[in-house]
C-alpha positions as a printed NumPy array, in Angstrom:
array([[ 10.907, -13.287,  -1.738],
       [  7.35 , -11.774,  -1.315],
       [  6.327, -10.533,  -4.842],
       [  3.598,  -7.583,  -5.512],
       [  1.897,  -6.714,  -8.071],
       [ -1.952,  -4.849,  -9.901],
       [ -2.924,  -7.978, -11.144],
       [ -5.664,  -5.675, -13.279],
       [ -2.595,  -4.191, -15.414],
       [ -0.513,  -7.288, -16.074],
       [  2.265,  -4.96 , -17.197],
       [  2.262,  -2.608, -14.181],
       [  5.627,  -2.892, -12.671],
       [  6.447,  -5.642, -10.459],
       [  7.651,  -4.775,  -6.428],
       [ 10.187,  -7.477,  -5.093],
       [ 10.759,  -7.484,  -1.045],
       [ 12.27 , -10.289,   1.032],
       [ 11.08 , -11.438,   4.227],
       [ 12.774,  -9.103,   6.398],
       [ 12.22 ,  -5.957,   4.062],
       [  8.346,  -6.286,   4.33 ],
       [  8.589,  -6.54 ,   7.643],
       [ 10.235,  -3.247,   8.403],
       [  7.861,  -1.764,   5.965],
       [  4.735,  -3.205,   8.952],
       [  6.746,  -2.244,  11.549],
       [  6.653,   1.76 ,   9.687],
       [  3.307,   1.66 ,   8.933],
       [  2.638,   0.462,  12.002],
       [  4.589,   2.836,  14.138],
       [  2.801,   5.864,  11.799],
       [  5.624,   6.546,   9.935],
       [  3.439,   7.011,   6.234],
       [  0.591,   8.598,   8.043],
       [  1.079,  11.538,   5.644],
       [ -0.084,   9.149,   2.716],
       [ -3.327,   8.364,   4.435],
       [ -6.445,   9.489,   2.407],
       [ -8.579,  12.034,   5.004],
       [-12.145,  11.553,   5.712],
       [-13.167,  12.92 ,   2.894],
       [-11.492,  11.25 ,   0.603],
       [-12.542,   8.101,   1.548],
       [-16.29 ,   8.994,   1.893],
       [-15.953,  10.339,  -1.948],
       [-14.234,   7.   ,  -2.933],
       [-17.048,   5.088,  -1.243],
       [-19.681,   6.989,  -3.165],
       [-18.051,   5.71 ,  -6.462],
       [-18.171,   2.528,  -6.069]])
């Protein structure tokens, strides 16, 4: 079981995948298939300035 979590808000919600489960989430990011979620250019250049 691969466990995820926001270790900076101890009571965030915690994600539970197995094995094969993460890897058919890499195999969809891989093959583009949450390109939609991807910040644009822009985005990332303001997120950069912030920090």
């Amino acid at each position: 079981m691969i466990v995820i979590s926001d270790d900076k808000d101890p009571a965030a919600p915690v994600l539970l995948m197995s094995r094969v489960e993460m890897t058919e989430f890499f195999d969809g990011v891989i093959a583009g298939d949450f390109d939609e979620f991807r910040a644009t250019k822009d985005e990332l250049d303001a997120a950069a300035a912030t920090t």
